[in-house]
C-alpha positions in Angstrom: 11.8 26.7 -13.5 8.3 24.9 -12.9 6.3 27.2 -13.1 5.3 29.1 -15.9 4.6 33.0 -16.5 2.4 34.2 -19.5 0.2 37.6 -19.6 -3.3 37.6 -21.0 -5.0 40.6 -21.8 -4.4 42.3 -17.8 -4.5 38.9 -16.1 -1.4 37.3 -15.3 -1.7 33.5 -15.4 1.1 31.4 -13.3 1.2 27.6 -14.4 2.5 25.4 -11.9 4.6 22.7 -14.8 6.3 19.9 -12.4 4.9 16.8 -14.0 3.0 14.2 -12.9 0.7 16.3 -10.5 3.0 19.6 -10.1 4.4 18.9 -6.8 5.0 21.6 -5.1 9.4 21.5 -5.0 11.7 24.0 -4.6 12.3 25.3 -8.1 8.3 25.4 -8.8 7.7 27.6 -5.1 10.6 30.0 -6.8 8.6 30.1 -9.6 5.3 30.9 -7.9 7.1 33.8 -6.1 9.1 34.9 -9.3 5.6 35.2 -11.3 3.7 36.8 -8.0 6.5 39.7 -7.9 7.0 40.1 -11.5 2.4 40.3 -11.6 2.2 43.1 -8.6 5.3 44.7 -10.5 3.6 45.1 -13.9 1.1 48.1 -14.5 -0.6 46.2 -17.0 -1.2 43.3 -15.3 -4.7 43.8 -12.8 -5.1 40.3 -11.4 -3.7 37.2 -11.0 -4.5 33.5 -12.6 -2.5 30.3 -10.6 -3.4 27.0 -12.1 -1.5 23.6 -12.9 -0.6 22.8 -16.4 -1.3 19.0 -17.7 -3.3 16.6 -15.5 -3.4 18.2 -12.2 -3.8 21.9 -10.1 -1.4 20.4 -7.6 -1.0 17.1 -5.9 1.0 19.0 -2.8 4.6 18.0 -1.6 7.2 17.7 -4.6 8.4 13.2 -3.2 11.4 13.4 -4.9 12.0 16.1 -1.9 10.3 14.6 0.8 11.6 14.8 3.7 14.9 16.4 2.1 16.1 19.8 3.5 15.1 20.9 -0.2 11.6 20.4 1.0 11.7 23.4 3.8 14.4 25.8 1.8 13.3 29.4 1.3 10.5 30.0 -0.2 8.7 27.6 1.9 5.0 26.6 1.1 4.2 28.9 4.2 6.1 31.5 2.2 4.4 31.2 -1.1 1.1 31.1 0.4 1.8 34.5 2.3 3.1 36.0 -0.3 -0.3 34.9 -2.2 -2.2 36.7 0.4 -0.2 39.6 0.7 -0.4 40.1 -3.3 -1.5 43.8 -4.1 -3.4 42.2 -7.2 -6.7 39.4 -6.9 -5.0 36.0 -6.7 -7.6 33.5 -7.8 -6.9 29.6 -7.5 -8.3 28.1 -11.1 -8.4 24.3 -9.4 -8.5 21.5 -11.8 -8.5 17.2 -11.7 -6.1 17.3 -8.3 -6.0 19.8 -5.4 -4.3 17.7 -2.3 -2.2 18.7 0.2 -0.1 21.4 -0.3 -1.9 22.3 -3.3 -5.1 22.6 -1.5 -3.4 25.0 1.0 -2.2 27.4 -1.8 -5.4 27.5 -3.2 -6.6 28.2 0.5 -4.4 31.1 0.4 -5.6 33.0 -3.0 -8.2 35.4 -2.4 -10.3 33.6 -4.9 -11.3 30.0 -5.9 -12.6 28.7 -9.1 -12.8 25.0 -9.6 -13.8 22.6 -12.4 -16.3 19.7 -11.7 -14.4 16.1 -11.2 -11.9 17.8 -9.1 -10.4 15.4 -6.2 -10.1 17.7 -3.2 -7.8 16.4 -0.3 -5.2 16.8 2.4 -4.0 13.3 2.3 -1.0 14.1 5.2 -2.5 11.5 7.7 -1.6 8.9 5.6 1.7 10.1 6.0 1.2 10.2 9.7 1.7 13.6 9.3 -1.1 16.7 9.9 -1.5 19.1 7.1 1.3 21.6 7.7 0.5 25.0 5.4 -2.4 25.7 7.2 -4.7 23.2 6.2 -6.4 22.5 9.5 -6.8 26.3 10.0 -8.3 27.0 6.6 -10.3 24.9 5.4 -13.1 24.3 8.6 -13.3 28.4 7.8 -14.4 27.3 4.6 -16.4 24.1 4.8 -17.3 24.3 8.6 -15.4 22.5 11.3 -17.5 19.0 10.7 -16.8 18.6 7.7 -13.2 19.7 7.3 -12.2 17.6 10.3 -13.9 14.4 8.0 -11.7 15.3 5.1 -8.5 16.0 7.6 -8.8 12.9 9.7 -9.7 10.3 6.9 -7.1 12.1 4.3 -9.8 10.6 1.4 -10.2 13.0 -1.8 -14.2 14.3 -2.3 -15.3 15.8 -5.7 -15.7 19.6 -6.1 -19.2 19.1 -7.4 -20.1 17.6 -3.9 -18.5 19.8 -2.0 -19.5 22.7 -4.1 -23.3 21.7 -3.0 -22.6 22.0 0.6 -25.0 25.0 2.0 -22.7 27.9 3.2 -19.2 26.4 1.7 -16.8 29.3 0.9 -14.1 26.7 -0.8 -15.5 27.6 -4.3 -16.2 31.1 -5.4 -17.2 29.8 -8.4 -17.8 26.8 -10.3 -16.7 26.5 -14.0 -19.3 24.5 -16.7 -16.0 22.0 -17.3 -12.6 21.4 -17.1 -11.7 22.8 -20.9 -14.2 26.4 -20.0 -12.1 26.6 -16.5 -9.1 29.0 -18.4 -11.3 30.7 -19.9 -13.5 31.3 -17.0 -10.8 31.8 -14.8 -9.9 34.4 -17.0 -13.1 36.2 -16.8 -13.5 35.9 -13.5 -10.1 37.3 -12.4 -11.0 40.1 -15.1 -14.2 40.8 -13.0 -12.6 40.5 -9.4 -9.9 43.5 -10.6 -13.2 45.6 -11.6 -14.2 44.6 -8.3 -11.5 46.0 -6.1 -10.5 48.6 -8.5 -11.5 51.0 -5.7 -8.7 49.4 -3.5 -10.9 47.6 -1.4 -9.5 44.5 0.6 -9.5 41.5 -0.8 -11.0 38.5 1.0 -8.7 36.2 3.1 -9.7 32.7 4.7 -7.8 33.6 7.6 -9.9 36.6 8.1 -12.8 34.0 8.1 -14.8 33.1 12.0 -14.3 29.3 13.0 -16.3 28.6 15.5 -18.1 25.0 16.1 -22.0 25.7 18.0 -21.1 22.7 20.5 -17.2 23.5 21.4 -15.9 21.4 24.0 -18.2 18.4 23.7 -18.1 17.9 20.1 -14.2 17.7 20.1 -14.6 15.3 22.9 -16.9 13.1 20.9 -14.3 12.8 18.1 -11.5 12.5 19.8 -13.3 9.3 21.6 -14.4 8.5 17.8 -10.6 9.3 16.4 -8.9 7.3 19.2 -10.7 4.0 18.4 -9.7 4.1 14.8 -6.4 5.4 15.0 -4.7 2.7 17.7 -1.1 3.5 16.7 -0.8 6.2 14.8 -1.1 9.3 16.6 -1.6 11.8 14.0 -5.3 11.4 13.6 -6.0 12.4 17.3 -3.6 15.1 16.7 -5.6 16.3 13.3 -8.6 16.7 15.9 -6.3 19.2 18.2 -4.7 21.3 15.5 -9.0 21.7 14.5 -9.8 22.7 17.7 -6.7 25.2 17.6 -8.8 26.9 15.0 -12.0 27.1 16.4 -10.3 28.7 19.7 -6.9 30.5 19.0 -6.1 33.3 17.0 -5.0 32.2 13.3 -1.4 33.1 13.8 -1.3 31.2 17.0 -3.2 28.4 15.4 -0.8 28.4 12.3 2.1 27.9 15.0 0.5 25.2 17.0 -0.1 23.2 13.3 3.2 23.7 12.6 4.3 22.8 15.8 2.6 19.4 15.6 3.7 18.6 11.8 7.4 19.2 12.9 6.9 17.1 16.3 5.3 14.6 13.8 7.7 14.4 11.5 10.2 12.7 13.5 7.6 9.7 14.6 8.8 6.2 13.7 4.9 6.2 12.6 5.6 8.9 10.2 8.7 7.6 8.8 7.2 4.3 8.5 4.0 5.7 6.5 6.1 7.5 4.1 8.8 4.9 3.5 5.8 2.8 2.3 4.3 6.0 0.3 7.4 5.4 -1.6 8.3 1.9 -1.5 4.9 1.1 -3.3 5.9 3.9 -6.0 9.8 2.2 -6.3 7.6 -1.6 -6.7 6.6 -0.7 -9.8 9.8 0.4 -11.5 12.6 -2.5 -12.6 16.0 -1.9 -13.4 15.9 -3.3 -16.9 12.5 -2.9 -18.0 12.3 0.8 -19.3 8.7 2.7 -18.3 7.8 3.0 -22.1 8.2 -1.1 -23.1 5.3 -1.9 -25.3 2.9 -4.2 -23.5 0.7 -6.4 -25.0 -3.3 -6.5 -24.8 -5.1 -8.1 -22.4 -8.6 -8.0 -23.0 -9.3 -11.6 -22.2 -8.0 -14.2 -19.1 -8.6 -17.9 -19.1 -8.2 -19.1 -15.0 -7.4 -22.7 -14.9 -8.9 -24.0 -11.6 -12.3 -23.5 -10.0 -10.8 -23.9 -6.3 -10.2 -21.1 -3.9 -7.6 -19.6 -5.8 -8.5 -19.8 -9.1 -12.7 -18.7 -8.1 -10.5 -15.5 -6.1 -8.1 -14.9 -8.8 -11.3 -14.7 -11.4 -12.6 -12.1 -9.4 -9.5 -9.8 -9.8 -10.3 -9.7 -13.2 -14.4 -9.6 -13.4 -14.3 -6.6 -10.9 -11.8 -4.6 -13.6 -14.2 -5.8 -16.4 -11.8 -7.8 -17.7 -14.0 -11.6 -19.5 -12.3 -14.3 -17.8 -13.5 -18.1 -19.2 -12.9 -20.6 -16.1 -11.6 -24.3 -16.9 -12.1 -27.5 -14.8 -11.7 -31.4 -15.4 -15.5 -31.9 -14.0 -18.8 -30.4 -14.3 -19.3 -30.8 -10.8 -15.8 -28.6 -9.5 -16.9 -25.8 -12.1 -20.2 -25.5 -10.4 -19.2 -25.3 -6.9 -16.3 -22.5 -8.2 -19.2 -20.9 -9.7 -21.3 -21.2 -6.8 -18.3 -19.8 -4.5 -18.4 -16.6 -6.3 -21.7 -16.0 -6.2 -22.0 -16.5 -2.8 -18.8 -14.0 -2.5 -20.8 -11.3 -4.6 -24.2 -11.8 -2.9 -22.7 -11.3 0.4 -21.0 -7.7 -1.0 -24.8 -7.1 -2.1 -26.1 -7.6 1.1 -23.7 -6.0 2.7 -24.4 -2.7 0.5 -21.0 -2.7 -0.8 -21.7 -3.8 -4.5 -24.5 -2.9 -6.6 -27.0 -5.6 -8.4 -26.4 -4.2 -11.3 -22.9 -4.9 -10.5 -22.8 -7.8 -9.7 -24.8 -8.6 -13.1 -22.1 -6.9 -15.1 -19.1 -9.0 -13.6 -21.4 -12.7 -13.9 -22.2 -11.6 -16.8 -18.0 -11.9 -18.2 -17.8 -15.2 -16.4 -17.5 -18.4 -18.7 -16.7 -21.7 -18.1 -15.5 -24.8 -19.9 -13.9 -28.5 -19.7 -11.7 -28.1 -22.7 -8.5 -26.9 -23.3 -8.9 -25.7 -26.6 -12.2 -23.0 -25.8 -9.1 -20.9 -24.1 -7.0 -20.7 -27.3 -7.8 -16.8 -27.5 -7.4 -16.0 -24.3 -4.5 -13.1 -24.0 -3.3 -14.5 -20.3 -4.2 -17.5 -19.2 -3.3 -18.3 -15.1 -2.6 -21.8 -13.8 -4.0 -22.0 -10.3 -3.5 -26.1 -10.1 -2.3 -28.3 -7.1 1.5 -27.6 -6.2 2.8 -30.1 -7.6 5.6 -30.3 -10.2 3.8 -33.5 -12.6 0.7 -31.7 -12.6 2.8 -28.6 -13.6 4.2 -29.9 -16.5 0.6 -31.3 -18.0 -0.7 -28.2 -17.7 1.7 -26.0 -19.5 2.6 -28.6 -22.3 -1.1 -28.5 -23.1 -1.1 -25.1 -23.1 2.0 -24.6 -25.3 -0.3 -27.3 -27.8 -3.4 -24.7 -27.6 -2.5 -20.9 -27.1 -2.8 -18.9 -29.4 0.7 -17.1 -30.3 1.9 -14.2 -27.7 -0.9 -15.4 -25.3 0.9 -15.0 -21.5 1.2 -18.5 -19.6 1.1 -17.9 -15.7 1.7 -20.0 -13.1 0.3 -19.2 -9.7 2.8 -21.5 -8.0 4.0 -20.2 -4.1 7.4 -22.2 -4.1 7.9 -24.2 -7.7 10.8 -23.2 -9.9 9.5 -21.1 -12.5 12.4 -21.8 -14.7 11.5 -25.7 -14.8 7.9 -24.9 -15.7 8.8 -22.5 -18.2 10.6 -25.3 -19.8 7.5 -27.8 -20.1 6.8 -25.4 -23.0 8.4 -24.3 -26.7 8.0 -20.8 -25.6 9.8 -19.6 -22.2 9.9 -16.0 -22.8 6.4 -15.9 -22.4 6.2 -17.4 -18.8 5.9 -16.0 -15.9 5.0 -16.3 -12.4 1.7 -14.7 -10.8 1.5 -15.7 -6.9 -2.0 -14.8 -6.0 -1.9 -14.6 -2.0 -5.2 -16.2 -0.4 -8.0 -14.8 -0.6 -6.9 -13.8 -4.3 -10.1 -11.9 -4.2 -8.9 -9.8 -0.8 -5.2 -9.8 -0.6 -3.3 -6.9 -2.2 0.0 -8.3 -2.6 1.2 -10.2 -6.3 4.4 -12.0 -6.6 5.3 -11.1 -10.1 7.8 -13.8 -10.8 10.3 -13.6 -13.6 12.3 -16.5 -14.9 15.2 -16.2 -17.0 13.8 -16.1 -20.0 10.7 -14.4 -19.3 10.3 -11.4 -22.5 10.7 -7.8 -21.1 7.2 -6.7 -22.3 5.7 -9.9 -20.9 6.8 -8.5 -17.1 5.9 -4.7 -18.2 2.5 -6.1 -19.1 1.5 -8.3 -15.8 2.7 -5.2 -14.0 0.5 -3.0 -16.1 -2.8 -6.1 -15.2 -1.7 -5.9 -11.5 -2.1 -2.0 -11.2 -5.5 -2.7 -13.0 -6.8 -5.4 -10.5 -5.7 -3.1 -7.9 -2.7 -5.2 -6.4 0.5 -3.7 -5.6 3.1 -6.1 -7.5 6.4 -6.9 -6.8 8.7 -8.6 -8.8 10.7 -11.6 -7.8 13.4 -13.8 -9.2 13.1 -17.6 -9.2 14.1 -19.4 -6.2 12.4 -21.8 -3.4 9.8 -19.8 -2.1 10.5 -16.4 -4.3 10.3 -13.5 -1.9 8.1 -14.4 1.0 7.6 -17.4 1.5 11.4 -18.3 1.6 11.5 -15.7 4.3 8.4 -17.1 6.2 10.3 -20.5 6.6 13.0 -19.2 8.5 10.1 -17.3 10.6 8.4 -20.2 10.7 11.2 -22.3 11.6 12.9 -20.0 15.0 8.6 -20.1 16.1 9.2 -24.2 16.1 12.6 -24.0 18.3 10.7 -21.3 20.2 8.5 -24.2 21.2 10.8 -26.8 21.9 12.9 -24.4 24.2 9.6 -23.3 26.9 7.6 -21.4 25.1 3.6 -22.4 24.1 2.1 -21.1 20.8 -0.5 -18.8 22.5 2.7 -17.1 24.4 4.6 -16.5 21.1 1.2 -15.6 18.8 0.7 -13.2 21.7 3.8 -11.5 21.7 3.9 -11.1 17.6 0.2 -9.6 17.9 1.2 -7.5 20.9 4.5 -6.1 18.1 1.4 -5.6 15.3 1.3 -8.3 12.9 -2.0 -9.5 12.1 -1.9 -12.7 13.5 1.4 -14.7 15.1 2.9 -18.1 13.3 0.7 -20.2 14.9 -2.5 -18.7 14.0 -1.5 -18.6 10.6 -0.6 -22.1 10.0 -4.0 -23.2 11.5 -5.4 -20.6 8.8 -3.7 -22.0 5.9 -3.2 -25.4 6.8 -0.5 -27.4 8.3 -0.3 -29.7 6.1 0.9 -27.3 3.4 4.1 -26.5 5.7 4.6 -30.3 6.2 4.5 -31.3 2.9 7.2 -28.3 2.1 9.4 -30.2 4.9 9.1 -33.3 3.7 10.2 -31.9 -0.1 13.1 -30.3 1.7 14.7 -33.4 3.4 14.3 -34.8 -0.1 15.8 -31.5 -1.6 18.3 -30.1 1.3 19.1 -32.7 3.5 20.4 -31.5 6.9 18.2 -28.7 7.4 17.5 -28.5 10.9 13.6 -28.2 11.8 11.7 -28.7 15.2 10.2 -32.0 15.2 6.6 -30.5 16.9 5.2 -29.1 13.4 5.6 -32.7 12.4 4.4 -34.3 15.3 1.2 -32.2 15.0 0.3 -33.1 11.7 0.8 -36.8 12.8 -2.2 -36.4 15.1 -4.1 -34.8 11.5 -4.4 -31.4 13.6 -4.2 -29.4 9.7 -5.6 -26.4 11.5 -8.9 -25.0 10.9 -10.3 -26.8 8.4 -9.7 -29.9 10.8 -11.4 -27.7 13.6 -7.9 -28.5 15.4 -4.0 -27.4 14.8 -2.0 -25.6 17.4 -5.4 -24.6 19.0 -8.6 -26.1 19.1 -11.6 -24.5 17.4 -15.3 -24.8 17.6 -17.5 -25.5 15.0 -18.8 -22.4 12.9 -15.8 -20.0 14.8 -12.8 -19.2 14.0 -11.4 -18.1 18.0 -8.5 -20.1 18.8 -8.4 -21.6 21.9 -5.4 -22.9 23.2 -5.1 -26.8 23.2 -4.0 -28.6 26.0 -3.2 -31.5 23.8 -1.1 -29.7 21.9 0.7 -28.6 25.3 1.4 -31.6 26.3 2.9 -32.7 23.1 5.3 -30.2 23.0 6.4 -30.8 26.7 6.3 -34.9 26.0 8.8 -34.0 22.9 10.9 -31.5 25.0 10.6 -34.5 27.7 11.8 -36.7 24.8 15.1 -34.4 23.7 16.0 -34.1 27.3 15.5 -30.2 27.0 14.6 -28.5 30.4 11.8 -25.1 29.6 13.1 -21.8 30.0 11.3 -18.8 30.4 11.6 -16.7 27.5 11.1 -13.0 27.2 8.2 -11.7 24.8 11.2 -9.4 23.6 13.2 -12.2 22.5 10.3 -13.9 20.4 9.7 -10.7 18.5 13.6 -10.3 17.9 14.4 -14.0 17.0 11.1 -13.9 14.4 11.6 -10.6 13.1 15.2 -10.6 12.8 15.3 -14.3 10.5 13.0 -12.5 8.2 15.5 -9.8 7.8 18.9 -11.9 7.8 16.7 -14.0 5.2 15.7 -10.8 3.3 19.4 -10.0 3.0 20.1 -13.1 1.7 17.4 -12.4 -1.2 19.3 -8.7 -1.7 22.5 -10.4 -2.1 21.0 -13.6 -4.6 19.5 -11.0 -6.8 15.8 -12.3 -6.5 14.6 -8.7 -5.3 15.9 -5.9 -6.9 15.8 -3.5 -3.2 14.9 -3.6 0.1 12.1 -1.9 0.0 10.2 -4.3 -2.4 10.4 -6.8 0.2 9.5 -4.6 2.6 5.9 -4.0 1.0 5.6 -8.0 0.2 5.4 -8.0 4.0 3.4 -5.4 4.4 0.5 -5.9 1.5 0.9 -10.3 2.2 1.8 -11.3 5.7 0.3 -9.0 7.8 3.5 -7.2 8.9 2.7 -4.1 11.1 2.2 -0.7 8.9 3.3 1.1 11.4 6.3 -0.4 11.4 7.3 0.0 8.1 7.9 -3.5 6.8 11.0 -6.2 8.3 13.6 -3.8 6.7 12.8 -0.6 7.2 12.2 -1.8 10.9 15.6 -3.0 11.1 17.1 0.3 9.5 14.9 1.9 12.5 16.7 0.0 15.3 20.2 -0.4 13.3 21.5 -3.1 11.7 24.3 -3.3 14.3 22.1 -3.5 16.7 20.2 -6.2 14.8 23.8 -7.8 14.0 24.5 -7.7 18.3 21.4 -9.4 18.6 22.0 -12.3 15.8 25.5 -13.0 17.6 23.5 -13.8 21.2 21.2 -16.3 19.3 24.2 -18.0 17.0 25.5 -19.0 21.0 21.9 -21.0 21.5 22.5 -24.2 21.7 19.2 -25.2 20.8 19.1 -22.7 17.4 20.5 -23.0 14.0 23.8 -21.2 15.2 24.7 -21.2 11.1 21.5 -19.2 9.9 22.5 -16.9 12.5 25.4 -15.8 10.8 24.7 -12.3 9.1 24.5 -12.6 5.6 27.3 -10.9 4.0 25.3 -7.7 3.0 23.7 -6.9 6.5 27.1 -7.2 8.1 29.1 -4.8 5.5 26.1 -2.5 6.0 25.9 -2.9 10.0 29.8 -2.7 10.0 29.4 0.9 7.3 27.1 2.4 9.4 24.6 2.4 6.7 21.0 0.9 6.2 19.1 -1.3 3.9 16.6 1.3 2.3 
């Protein structure tokens, strides 16, 4: 059972004990009921305590169930909280730390609320593309007004008990405890005082007893539903947040309860929903490696040397200055230090201006910036990071000066996108503490880390850059060594079907326009212009040194022959004006790609926007499966939120593989076996790979 029952004095006090934030599963719901009937049947007992033991009140929905049928088995939520309110004894709510979702609902259902300051209050469903389903939306605008609870609904963001607490007329808190370590005390007290209170038998209080009513009805729910709609473009629970709201304001509760529940259920089955909580627990699964055991010792980080003052090592410095973390910066010249410096302040003063950092701030994190031209001023550096030209010579001087200086246990990274780790690891007398860190760019703005481990890379060197990526707030995926690790190997073969999409009728705008139209950020096009053309061309060129015989269109090429590197050129696929970023589409590059067509003897076709998306999407995922099979990620979903959190793939969508699980890998397979016929394709990267087509032939899915 999680829930425990224990008897003070006459107050019975039930402690929800399902660890980390006492979810709300099955066997702690039995619990909750078990201790409610066990209260009302003792004549001893006068009222009622439920509180969380450990960190949290309650953090809502047990995930180990969700979306189990576990999660909806008798006693429901809806179950517990009516037998809450049906209680013959005070029930008071003693809130603590965490009060989300679910648990904010059961709390919504006790006659009483006390709640300690530095309490996060939420119901976070949204982000699951779901609406609160335990009568959240009903509730709480009874007890906050309808303004604000539609804010708290819509957004899903947590808000401290002291604020809300301060709000004038808020019936959340009854009471508000001096701390967290008075509130069992206080709760104690105060359900002693609410059985003196209703000793006479009077009625207890019940939020659904509670008037909802907004002053300007119809209009104000038009004006956030206009507000909602703008923000919410395809996802449709927020609008529907704003509907179960109104439901409050103008049904009776039980017909209100029903319509919320009606909406959760419909919900529930979205591809939207699924998607969203897929990646709720995709980014949890990132985190956790086979091997690696949850409790390896890490080792302390309380200093990073950067090597590099370019764009990625300025951006990656700022991951660590904004966790006040001391980085020292090092550079060959005087002059590249200064601009790096300079970059970063101009990067902070922006923030500043824009009122999203503080000048004290901003201070702080100058303040842990140092810089030097020598080696040897990083020898104490706990983690130092490589963020050096791609290039394996300039590799290998780096990390055998390194191996001469560093101190002993100090963590050598390499922020290399495609090099083999392995080889780098070797250019020093101590592998196992090497390992890969690919920054995406901007470093300073991109969420995703390729946490690369080479062969001998030490256990507690992997569970520690883990540990430094939660802390620079990066969700970090791990990655064995190959071309390319995880995503960029995939984004070749992406990058490769958007080439023959060219040579067989299509233009760039047409296929950018269909990716964007499926919900990636940008389309292939786009995002060579953005990070340089050259880079993919130089990557070629290494390839028909490396792999001979991989086939390529020749247009990429072609375009970098005319020094069209994209935006930092002001041209690439499109052409761009100076001091903008719009791409407009290039009619020099259109005619190069007919004149090479011309040249193969290839007659244009016209090609649906349906078979872009499928031959793009689908080479990342035959690619993907690949990487399953290889062993360089450890499950599907990891590669699913490198997608997600690095290249822009839809949310919505759920990531390449999750989308594939959606439409069914046999589907996917059907589709593949069209394209193999293409004359014009790479009929042998459209086999499946092994694993898709023994899952695809099973009937099963990636995830």
């Amino acid at each position: 059972m999680t829930a425990e029952y224990q008897v003070h004095g006459d107050v019975a006090v039930i402690s929800m004990n399902n660890p980390p934030v006492n979810g709300l599963g099955f066997s702690t719901r039995v619990g909750l009921t078990d201790g409610l009937t066990k209260a009302n049947a003792d004549a001893a007992v006068k009222s009622i305590v439920i509180t969380g033991a450990g960190k949290a009140f309650s953090g809502g929905a047990d995930i180990k169930e969700f979306g189990s049928p576990k999660a909806l088995a008798e006693p429901n939520l809806l179950s517990v909280i009516l037998a809450v309110e049906n209680s013959t004894k005070p029930v008071i709510a003693a809130m603590h730390t965490v009060a989300m979702g679910g648990g904010l609902e059961l709390a919504l259902g006790c006659h009483y609320r006390i709640c300690a300051p530095g309490c996060s209050v939420a119901l976070p469903e949204v982000k699951l593309g779901l609406i609160p389903g335990a009568g959240g939306t009903q509730r709480l605008p009874r007890v906050l007004g309808v303004e604000t609870a539609l804010n708290m609904i819509v957004s899903g963001e947590p808000v401290k008990s002291e604020m809300l607490a301060m709000l004038p007329g808020q019936k959340l808190f009854d009471k508000m405890a001096a701390s967290a370590e008075s509130l069992a005390a206080e709760a104690l007290a105060f359900a002693q005082e609410m059985a003196t209170k209703h000793a006479d038998g009077s009625a207890f209080p019940l939020v659904r007893s509670m008037p909802c009513k907004h002053p300007l009805g119809d209009a104000y729910f038009q004006f956030a539903r206009n507000m909602v709609g703008g923000m919410s473009k395809n996802f449709p629970a927020p609008l529907k947040c704003v509907d179960a709201v109104e439901a409050a304001t103008k049904k009776k509760f039980d017909d209100g309860m029903a319509f919320e529940r009606d909406i959760f259920v419909n919900l529930m089955w979205t591809s939207e929903s699924r998607a969203l909580r897929h990646i709720f627990a995709a980014e949890r699964a990132a985190s956790k490696i086979p091997d690696v055991p949850e409790d390896t010792a890490q080792r302390a980080i309380k200093s990073v040397a950067v090597i590099g003052a370019g764009t990625m090592g300025g951006g990656i410095s700022m991951n660590f200055l904004n966790a006040g973390i001391p980085v020292k910066m090092l550079e060959m010249k005087q002059e590249a230090l200064d601009r790096g410096i300079a970059t970063i302040r101009k990067n902070y003063e922006s923030q500043v201006k824009k009122g999203k950092l503080k000048q004290d701030k901003y201070d702080q994190r100058m303040a842990l910036l140092t810089t030097t031209l020598d080696y040897a001023d990083l020898k104490d550096a706990d983690i130092v990071i490589e963020a050096v030209f791609e290039e394996m010579g300039v590799k290998e001087a780096v990390f055998k000066k390194l191996d001469e200086v560093m101190k002993p246990g100090a963590i050598l990274a390499s922020n290399t996108s495609t090099l083999d780790v392995n080889a780098i690891a070797n250019f020093t007398k101590r592998p196992q503490d090497v390992v890969g860190t690919h920054f995406f760019s901007p470093a300073n703005v991109m969420k995703l880390l390729e946490v690369v481990r080479g062969e001998k890379t030490a256990k507690d060197v992997l569970a520690t850059v883990m540990a430094i990526g939660k802390k620079i707030k990066k969700t970090s995926v791990v990655s064995g060594v190959c071309d390319g690790f995880i995503g960029n190997r995939m984004i070749e073969q992406y990058s490769r079907q958007a080439g023959f999409l060219l040579e067989e009728g299509c233009t760039p705008a047409q296929v950018d326009r269909a990716v964007e139209k499926f919900g990636f950020a940008m389309g292939p096009f786009r995002m060579g212009d953005l990070a340089g053309n050259d880079i993919g061309w130089a990557i070629r060129k290494r390839r028909n040194i490396e792999k001979p015989g991989m086939k390529y269109s020749k247009t990429a090429d072609l375009l970098c022959e005319m020094g069209r590197f994209g935006q930092k050129t002001g041209a690439g696929w499109y052409d761009y004006q100076v001091g903008k970023r719009d791409a407009i589409p290039s009619d020099v590059v259109n005619k190069m790609v007919e004149d090479h067509r011309a040249a193969q003897g290839i007659k244009a076709r016209k090609i649906s926007d349906e078979e872009i998306v499928q031959r793009l999407v689908y080479s990342l995922v035959n690619e993907a499966a690949h990487i399953l099979e290889d062993g360089i990620a450890s499950k599907a979903s990891d590669i699913d939120m490198v997608y997600l959190t690095g290249y822009g793939f839809p949310i919505y969508r759920g990531g390449p593989m999750h989308y594939a699980d959606q439409v069914g890998l046999f589907n996917v397979v059907q589709a593949m076996n069209r394209f193999a016929k293409n004359p014009l394709d790479d009929a042998a990267f459209w086999q499946p790979a092994p694993l898709l087509a023994r899952l695809a032939a099973e009937g099963k899915t990636f995830n």
